[in-house]
KOLMI-942163 format. One line per 3 residues: number of its first residue (from 1); their letters; for each residue x, y, z of C-alpha. Coordinates in nm, 3 decimals, decimal comma, always signed. Each point is the difference from the previous one (the first is absolute). Example, Ala and Ser with C-alpha at 12.3 -4.5 7.8 and 13.67 -1.06 7.14 Angstrom:
2
1> as> +1,230:-0,450:+0,780; +0,137:+0,344:-0,066
//
This chain:
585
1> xxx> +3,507:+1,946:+0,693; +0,314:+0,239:+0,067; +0,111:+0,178:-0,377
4> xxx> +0,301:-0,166:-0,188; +0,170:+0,358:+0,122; +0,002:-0,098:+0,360
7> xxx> +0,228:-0,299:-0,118; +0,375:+0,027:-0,073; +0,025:-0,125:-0,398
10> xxx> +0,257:-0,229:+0,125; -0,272:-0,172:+0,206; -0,221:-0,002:-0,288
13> xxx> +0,235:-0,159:-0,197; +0,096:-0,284:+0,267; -0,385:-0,098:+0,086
16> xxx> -0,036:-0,015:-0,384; +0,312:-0,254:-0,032; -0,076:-0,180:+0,274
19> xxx> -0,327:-0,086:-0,159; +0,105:-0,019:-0,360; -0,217:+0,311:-0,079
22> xxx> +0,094:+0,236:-0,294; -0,123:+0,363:+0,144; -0,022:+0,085:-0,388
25> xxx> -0,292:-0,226:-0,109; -0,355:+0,180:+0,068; -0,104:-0,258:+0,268
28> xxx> +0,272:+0,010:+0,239; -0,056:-0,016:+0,318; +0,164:-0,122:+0,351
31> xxx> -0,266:-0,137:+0,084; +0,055:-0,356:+0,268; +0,374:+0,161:+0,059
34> xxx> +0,027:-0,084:+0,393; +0,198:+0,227:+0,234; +0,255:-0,295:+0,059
37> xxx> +0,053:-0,027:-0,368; +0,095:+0,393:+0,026; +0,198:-0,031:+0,294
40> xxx> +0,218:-0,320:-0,145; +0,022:+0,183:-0,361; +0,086:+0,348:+0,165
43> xxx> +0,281:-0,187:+0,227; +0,171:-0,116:-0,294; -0,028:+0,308:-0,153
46> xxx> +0,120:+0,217:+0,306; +0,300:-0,243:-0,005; +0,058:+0,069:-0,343
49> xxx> -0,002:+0,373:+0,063; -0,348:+0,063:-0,227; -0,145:+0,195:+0,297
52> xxx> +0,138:+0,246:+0,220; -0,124:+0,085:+0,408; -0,353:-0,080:-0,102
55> xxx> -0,064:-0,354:+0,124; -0,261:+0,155:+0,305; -0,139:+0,211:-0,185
58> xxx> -0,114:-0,222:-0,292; -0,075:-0,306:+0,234; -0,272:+0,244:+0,126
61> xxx> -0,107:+0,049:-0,303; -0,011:-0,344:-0,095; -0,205:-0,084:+0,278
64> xxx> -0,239:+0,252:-0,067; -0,009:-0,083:-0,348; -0,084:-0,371:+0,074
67> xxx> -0,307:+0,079:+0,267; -0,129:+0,254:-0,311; +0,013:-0,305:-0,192
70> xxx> -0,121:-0,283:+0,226; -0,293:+0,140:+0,142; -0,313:-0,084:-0,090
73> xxx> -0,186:+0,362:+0,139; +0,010:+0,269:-0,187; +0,290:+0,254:+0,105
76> xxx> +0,010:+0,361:-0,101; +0,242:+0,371:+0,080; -0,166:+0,309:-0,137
79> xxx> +0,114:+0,352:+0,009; -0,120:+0,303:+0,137; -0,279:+0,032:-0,271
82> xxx> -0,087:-0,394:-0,019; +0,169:-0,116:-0,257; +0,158:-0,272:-0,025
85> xxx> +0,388:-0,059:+0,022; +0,044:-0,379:+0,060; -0,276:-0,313:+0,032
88> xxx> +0,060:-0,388:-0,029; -0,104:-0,235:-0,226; -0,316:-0,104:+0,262
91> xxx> -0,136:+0,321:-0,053; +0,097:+0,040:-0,373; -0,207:-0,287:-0,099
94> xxx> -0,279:+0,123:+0,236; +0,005:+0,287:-0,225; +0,024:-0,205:-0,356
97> xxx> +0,398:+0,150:-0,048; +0,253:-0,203:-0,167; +0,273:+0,148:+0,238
100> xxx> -0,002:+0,161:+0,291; +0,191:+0,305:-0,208; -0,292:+0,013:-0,151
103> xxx> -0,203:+0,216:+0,300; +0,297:+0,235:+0,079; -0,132:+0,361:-0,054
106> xxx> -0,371:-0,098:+0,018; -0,302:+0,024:+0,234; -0,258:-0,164:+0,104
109> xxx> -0,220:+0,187:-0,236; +0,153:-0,221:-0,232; -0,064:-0,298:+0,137
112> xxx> -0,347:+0,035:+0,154; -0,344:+0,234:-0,065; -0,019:+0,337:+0,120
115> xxx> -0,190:-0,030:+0,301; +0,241:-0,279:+0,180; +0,282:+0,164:-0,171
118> xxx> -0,072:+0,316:+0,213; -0,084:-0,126:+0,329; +0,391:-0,225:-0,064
121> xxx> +0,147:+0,390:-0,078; -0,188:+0,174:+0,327; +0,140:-0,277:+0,228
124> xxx> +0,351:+0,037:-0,129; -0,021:+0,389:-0,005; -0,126:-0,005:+0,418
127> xxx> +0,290:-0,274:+0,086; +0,254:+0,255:-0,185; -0,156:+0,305:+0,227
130> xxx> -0,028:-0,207:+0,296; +0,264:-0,230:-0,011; -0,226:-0,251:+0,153
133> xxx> -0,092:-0,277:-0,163; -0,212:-0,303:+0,007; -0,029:-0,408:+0,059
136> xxx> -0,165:-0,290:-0,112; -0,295:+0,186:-0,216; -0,271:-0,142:-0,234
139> xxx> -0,041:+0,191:-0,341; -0,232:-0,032:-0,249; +0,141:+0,073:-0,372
142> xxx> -0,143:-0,012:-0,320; +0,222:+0,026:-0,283; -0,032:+0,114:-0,355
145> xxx> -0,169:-0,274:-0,141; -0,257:-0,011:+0,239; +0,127:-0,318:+0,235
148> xxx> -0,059:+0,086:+0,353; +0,300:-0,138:+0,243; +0,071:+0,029:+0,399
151> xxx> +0,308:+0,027:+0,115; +0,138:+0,018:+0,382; +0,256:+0,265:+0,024
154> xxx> +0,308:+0,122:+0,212; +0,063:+0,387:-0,128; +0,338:+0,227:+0,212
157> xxx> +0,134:+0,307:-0,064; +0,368:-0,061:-0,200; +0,263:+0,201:+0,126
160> xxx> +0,331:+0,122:-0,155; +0,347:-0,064:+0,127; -0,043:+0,346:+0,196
163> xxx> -0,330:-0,120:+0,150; -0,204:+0,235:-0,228; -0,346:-0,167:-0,126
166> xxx> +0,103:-0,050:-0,393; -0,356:-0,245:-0,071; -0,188:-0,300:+0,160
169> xxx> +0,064:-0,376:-0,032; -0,206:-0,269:+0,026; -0,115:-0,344:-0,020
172> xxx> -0,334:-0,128:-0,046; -0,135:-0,356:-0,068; -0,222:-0,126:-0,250
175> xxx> -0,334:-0,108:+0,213; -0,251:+0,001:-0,256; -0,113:-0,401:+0,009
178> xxx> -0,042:+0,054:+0,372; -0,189:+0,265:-0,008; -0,220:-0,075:-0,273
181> xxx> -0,028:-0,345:+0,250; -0,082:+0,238:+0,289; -0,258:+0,206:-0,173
184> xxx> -0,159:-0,355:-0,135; -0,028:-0,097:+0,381; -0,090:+0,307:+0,177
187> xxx> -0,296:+0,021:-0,281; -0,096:-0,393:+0,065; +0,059:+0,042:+0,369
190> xxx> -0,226:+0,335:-0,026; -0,264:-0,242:-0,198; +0,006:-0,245:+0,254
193> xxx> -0,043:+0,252:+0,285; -0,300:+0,179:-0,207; -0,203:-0,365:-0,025
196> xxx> +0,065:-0,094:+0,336; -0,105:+0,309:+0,133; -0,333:+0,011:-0,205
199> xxx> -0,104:-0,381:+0,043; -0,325:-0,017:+0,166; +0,131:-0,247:+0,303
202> xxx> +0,231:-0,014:+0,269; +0,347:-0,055:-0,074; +0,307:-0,011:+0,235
205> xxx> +0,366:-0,121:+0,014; +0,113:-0,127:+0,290; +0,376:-0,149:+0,130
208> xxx> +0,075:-0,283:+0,203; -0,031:+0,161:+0,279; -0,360:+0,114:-0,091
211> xxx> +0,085:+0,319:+0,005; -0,179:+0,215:-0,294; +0,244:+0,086:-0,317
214> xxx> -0,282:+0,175:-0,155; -0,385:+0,004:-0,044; -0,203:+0,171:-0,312
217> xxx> -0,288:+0,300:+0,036; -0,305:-0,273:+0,081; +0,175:-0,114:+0,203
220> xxx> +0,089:+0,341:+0,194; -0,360:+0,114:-0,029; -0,188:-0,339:+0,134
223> xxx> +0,190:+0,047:+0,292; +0,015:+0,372:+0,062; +0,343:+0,109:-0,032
226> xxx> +0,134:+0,325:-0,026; +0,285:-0,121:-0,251; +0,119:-0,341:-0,159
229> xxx> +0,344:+0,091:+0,213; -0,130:-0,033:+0,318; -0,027:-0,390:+0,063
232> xxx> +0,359:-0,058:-0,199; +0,235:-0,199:+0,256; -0,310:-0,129:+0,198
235> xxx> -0,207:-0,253:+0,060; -0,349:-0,103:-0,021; -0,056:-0,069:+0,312
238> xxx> +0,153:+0,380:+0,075; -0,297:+0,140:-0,212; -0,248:-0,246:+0,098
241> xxx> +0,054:-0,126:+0,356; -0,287:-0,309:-0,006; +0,038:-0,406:-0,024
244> xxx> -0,146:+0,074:-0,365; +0,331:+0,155:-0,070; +0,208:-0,250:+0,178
247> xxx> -0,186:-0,301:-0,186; +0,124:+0,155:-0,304; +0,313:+0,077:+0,118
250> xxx> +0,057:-0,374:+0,052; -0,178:-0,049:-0,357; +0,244:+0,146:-0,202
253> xxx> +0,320:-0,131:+0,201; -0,127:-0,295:-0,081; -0,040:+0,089:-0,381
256> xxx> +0,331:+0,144:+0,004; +0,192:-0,296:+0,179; -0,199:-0,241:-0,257
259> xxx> +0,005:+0,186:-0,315; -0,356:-0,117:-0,054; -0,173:+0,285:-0,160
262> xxx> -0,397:+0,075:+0,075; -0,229:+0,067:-0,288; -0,328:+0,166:+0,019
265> xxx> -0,090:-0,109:+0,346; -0,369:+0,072:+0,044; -0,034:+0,135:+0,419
268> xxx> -0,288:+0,116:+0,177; +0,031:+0,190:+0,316; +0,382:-0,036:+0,023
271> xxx> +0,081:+0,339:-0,129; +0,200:+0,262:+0,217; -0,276:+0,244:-0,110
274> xxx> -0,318:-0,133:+0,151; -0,232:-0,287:+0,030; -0,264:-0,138:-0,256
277> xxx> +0,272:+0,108:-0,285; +0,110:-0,228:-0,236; +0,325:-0,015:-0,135
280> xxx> +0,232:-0,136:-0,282; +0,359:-0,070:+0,045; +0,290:-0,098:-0,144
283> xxx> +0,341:-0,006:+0,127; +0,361:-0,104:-0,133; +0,338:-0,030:+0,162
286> xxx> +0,224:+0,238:-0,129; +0,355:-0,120:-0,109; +0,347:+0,160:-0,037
289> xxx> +0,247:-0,021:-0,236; +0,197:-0,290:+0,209; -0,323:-0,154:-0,027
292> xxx> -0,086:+0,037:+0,369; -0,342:+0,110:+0,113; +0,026:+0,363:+0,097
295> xxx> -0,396:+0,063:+0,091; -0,308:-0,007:-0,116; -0,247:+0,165:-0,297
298> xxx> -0,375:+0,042:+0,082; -0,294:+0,097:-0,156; -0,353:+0,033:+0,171
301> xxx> -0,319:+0,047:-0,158; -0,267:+0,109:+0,177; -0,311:-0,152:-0,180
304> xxx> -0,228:+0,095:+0,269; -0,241:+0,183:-0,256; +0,023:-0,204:-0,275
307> xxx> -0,108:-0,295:+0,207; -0,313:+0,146:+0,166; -0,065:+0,096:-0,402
310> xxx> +0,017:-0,351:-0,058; -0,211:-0,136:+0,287; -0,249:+0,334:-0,080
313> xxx> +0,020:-0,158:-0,395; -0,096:-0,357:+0,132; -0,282:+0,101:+0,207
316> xxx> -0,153:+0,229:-0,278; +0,068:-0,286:-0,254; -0,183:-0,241:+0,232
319> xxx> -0,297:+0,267:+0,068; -0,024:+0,001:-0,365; +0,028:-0,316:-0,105
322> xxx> -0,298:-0,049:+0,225; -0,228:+0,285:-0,136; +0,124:-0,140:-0,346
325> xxx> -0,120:-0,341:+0,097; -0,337:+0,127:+0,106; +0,008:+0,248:-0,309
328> xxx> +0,024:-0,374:-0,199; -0,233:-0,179:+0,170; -0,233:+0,308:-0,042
331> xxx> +0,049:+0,061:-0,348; -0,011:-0,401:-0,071; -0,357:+0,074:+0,164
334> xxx> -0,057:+0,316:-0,297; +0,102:-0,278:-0,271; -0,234:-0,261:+0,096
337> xxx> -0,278:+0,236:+0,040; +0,101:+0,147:-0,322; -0,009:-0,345:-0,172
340> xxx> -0,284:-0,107:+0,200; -0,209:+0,314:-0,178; +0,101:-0,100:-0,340
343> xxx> -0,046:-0,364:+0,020; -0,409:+0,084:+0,121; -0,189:-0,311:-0,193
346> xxx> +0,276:-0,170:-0,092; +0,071:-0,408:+0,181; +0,290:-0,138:+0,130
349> xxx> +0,149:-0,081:-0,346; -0,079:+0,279:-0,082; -0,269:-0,018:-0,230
352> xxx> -0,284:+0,249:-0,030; -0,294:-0,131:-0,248; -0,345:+0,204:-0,112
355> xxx> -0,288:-0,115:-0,224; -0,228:+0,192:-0,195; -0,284:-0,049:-0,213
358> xxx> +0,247:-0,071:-0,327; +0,364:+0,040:+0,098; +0,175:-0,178:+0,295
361> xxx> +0,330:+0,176:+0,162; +0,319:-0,160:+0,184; +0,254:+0,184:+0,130
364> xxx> +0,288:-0,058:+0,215; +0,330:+0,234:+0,093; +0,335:+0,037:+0,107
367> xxx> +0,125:+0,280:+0,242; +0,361:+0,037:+0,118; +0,130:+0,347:+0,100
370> xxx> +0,347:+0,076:+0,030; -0,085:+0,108:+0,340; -0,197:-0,038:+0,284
373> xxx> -0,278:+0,266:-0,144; -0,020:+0,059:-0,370; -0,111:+0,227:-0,249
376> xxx> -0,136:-0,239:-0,221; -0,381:-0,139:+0,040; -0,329:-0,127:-0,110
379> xxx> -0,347:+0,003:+0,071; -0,300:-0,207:-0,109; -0,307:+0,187:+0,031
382> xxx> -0,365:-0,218:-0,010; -0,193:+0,297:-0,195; -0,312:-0,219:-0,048
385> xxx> -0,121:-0,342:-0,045; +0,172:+0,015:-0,394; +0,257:+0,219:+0,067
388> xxx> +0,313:-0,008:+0,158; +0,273:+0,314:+0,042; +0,394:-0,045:-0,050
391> xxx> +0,208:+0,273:+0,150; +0,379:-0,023:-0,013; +0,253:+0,307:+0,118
394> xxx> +0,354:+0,028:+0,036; +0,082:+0,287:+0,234; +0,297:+0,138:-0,074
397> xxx> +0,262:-0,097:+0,292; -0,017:-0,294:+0,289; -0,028:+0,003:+0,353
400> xxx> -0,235:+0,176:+0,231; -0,095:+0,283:-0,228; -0,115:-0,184:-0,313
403> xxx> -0,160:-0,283:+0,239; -0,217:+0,282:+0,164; -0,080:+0,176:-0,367
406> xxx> -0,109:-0,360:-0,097; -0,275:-0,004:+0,298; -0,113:+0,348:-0,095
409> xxx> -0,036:-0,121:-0,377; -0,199:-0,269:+0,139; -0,189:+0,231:+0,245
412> xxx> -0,087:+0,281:-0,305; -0,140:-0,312:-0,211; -0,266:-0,122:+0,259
415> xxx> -0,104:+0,403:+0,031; -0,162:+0,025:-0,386; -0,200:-0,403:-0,036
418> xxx> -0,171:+0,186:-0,260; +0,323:+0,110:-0,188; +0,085:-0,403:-0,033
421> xxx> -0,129:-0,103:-0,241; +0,173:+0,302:-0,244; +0,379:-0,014:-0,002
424> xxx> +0,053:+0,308:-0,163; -0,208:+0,152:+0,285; +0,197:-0,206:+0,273
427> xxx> +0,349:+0,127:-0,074; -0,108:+0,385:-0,055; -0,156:-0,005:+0,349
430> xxx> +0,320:-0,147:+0,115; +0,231:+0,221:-0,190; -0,173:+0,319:+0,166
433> xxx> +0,079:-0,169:+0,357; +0,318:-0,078:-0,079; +0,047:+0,338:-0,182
436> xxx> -0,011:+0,181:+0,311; +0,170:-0,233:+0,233; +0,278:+0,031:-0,228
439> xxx> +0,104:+0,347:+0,059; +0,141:-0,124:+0,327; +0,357:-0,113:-0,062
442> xxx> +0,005:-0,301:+0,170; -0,253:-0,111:-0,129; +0,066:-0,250:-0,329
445> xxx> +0,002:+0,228:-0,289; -0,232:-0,291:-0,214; -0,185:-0,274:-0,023
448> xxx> -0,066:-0,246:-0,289; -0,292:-0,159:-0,043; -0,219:-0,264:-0,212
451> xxx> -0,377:-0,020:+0,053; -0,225:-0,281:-0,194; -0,342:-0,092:+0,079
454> xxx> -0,115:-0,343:-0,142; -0,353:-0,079:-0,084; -0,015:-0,374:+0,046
457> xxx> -0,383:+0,066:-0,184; +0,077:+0,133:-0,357; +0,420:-0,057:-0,006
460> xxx> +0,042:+0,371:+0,014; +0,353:+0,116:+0,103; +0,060:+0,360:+0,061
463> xxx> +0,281:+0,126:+0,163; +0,193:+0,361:+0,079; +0,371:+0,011:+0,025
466> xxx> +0,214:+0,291:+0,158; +0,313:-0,048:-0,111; +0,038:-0,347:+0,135
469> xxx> +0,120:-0,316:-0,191; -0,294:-0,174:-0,223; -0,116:-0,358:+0,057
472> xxx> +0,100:-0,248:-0,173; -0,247:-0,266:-0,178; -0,035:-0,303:-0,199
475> xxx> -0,094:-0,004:-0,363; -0,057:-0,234:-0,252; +0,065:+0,039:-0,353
478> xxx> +0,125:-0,112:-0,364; +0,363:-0,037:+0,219; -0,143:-0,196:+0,265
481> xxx> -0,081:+0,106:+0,357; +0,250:+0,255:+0,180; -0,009:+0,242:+0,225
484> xxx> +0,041:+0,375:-0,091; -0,069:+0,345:+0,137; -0,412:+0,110:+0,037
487> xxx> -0,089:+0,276:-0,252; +0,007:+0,292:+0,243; +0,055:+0,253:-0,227
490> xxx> -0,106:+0,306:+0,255; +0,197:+0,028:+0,270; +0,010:+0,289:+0,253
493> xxx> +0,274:+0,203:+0,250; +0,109:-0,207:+0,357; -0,237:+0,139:+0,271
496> xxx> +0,111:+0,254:+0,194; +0,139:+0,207:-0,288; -0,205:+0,252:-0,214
499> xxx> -0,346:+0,101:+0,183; -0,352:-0,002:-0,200; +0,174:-0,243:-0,199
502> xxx> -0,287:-0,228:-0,198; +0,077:-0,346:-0,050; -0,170:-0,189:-0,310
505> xxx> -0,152:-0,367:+0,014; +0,143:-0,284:-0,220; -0,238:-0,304:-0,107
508> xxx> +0,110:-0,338:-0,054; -0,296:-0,278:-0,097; +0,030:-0,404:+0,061
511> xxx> -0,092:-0,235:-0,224; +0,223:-0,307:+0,093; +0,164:-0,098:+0,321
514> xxx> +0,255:+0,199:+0,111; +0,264:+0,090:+0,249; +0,151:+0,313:+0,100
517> xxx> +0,244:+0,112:+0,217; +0,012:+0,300:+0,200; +0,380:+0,143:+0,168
520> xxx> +0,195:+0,267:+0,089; +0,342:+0,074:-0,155; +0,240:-0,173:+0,273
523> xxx> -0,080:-0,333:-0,169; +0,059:+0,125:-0,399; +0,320:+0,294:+0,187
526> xxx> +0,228:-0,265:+0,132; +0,335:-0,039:-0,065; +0,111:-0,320:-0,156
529> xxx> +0,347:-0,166:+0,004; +0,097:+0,178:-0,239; -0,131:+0,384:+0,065
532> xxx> -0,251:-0,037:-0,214; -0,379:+0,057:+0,136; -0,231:-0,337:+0,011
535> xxx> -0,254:+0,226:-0,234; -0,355:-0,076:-0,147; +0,072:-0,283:-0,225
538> xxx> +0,184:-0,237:+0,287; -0,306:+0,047:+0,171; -0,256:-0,099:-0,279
541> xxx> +0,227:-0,307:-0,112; -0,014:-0,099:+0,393; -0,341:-0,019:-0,005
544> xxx> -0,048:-0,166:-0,311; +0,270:-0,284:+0,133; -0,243:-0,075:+0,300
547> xxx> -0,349:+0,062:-0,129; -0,107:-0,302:+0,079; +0,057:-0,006:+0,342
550> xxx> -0,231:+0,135:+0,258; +0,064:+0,386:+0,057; +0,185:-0,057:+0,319
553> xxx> +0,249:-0,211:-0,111; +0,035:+0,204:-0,324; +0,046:+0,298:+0,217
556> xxx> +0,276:-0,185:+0,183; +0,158:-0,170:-0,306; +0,008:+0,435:-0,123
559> xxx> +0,177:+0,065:+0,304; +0,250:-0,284:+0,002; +0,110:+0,120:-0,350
562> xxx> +0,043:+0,317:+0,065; +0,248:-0,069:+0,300; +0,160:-0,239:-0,202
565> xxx> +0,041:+0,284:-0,284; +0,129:+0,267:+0,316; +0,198:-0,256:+0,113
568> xxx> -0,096:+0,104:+0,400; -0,313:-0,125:+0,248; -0,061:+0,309:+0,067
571> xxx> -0,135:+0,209:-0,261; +0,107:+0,409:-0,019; -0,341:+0,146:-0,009
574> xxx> -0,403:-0,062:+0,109; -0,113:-0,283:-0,229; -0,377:+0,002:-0,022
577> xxx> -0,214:-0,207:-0,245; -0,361:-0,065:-0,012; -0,125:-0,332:-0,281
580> xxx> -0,332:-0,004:-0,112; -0,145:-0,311:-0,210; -0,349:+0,087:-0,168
583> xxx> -0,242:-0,269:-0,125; -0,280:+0,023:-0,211; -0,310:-0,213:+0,189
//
């Protein structure tokens, strides 16, 4: 804004009558004064002889006065060393001033931080030497309290009246929004650019006319291109002369004169590349601003691999599903043998009975391993005409290993007849097999195991236990008849764990019929509804609520409860039991 000086007083004093403005208070100001206000209120003054020979002369100034005023980009006149000698009030608020009076005699190291202050002072200083100066440029600024700003600006030489250089003017424009806008978009477009390019199928932009607007780097590379430039402004039938490339040519007219899109087409032996590839595409018309289709957006995905990985999948799934059927039907084969072994001497029921010359013997069982082969078995050994052998082992694990440590159990038994009749015997010869064996690591670290021999002659029970659940058995008392645990009181390490170990004998005696019950801990281990396990006395109160029933149903009527109690039909663990009834003659 030109200095109060540069204005006759006179002329002060008429702009601040003609808009009722008293130049004393602190706040004046001529602000909204027009130049035809001026030139009506300086006619009646020249008329009333107030002003002398200086109408043209303050019209110009006037009219410079009101452009300082009106416009909204920030003007500015410097001197010689870049200071300021006159801005308007644009550029005064730019700069936070309450009047453009305000900036006369200062810099822009006043106004902005050192760095951008400097590079403003080195222009200035060159346009002063040079006399050349410079349109239409962006700046970056950062001023004092830290806000960055761009402005576009216009900066000239100022000469004097005599033509000398006397300081630089300017004029510069605000641009920061648009910027910031431009910065926002170049980064999005750049983000844009950096996923397309890096997408693992074929994408391309094409016009109309099918003539490429772009394509990304898969693209470029599946069809061996020097540079993504090269096909812009031609066709596909220009880089690919075939019917292939005609046929989908005609494709996407169509798409484009429809503005049906195409999602995830599956195509086999359509692609531009080669036969026997397959192909996924999808294609959308692309639309201008007016709304009017102005090409057309592809993206092809060759799936060539992943499908021969899928039909390479199938026919491995199929090869083993069949080995895993005949791996079933074999191991259902292993089970049945398995079961087959155990159930030696025992009927249909199954019921297995033996007389001697005072004691008579029923016994009947339930198997039902968690899987095909289990861990879990028994075996009733015919030791003599009186005496009858009861072996039961749980092998630590399932499956294929425990089944096979189950046979060799079975096998080492049969080696010693001698040793059967003395369970304390039986299980040491065992444990040093095992022992040994057991140094291999896949072989099942241990084995628990019960062994009772039965005299059917004299009621003698003896039995050896290796760290395997006792037997159960019935006893009548004072309280009645229940069933507790058998008095085993000595009762050795699993086999398969501490060599030379020596296992000691246990000796029950009958006087009264009896039954016991034989297991292995998947039966007394599993989980009830509530997380609790079945245990020991579920078992014996089971057995006491059917001990009147023959031992197969009684073994049944066990089971049923205990599912009932797990709340499932099929049980979480090998569940092996062996009943024996004995009878006095």
């Amino acid at each position: 804004m030109a200095s109060s000086e540069e204005f006759p007083e006179s002329l002060r004093e008429i702009g601040a009558k003609s808009l009722n403005v008293d130049l004393d208070t602190p706040d004046a100001s001529l602000e909204g004064l027009t130049v035809a206000d001026l030139r009506a209120a300086l006619a009646a003054a020249h008329e009333a002889g107030k002003v002398h020979g200086q109408m043209e002369s303050i019209e110009s100034n006037l009219l410079f006065w009101q452009l300082m005023e009106s416009l909204p980009d920030h003007v500015f006149f410097k001197d010689l060393e870049s200071r300021f000698t006159c801005i308007n009030h644009s550029l005064a608020r730019f700069f936070g001033l309450e009047h453009p009076d305000d900036a006369i005699g200062k810099n822009d190291f006043d106004f902005f931080q050192k760095k951008f202050a400097k590079i403003k002072y080195d222009a200035e200083q060159e346009i002063i030497r040079t006399g050349s100066g410079w349109s239409f440029r962006e700046e970056r600024d950062r001023q004092y309290d830290g806000s960055e700003k761009w402005v576009l600006t216009t900066k000239l030489p100022l000469h004097d009246l005599n033509g000398d250089i006397c300081g630089t003017f300017g004029i510069s424009r605000d641009i920061t929004q648009r910027k910031i806008a431009e910065i926002e978009l170049d980064r999005q477009r750049h983000l844009l650019e950096t996923i397309v390019q890096i997408l693992p199928c074929r994408l391309f932009v094409r016009d109309v006319n099918d003539r490429f607007v772009m394509i990304n780097e898969e693209y470029r590379r599946a069809f061996g291109l020097e540079t993504r430039e090269e096909v812009v402004g031609k066709t596909l039938s220009e880089i690919r002369d075939n019917d292939q490339a005609r046929r989908i040519e005609a494709m996407d007219a169509e798409i484009i004169r429809t503005g049906k899109p195409v999602i995830n087409e599956l195509e086999f032996n359509q692609s531009l590349l080669g036969i026997n590839r397959w192909v996924l595409n999808s294609k959308v018309p692309l639309f201008g601003p007016d709304g009017l289709p102005e090409g057309i957006v592809g993206m092809t995905h060759d799936i060539t691999e992943q499908k021969e990985a899928e039909e390479r999948a199938q026919a491995a799934g199929n090869e083993l599903a069949k080995k895993n059927q005949q791996f079933e039907t074999e191991l259902l084969v292993a089970r049945q043998l398995q079961e087959q072994l155990m159930a030696m001497g025992f009927d249909n029921q199954p019921m297995y009975m033996r007389s001697g010359d005072r004691w008579e013997l029923e016994a009947s069982y339930l198997y039902s391993p968690s899987h095909h082969l289990a861990g879990d078995f028994f075996y009733l050994i015919p030791i003599s005409d009186n005496r009858l052998g009861i072996l039961v082992c749980d092998v630590m694990g399932h499956g294929i290993k425990a089944a096979l440590v189950t046979m060799l159990i079975r096998g080492l038994m049969l080696e010693t007849p001698v040793l059967l009749g003395e369970p304390e015997r039986v299980l040491k010869h065992l444990n040093d097999n095992l022992v040994v064996l057991a140094e291999d690591p896949e072989f099942p670290r241990f084995v628990t195991a019960l062994y009772t021999v039965i005299d059917l002659n004299n009621g003698d029970i003896r039995l050896a236990n290796a760290g395997h659940p006792a037997p159960i058995w019935r006893v009548e008392d004072k309280s009645g008849t229940h069933y507790e645990l058998c008095p085993v009181e000595n009762i050795g390490p699993a086999l398969g764990l501490i060599p030379d170990e020596i296992f000691t004998r246990n000796h029950l005696a009958l006087t009264e019929k009896t039954e016991m019950l034989f297991y292995t801990d998947g039966i007394i281990e599993q989980k009830t509804q509530n997380g609790e396990e079945w245990g020991v006395e579920n078992l014996e109160e089971a057995v006491l609520d059917h001990e009147s029933d023959e031992l197969p149903e009684q073994l049944r009527a066990i089971s049923d409860d205990l599912k009932e109690s797990a709340g499932a039909e099929e049980l979480s663990d090998d569940v092996c039991i062996i009943a024996v009834r004995l009878f006095p003659n």
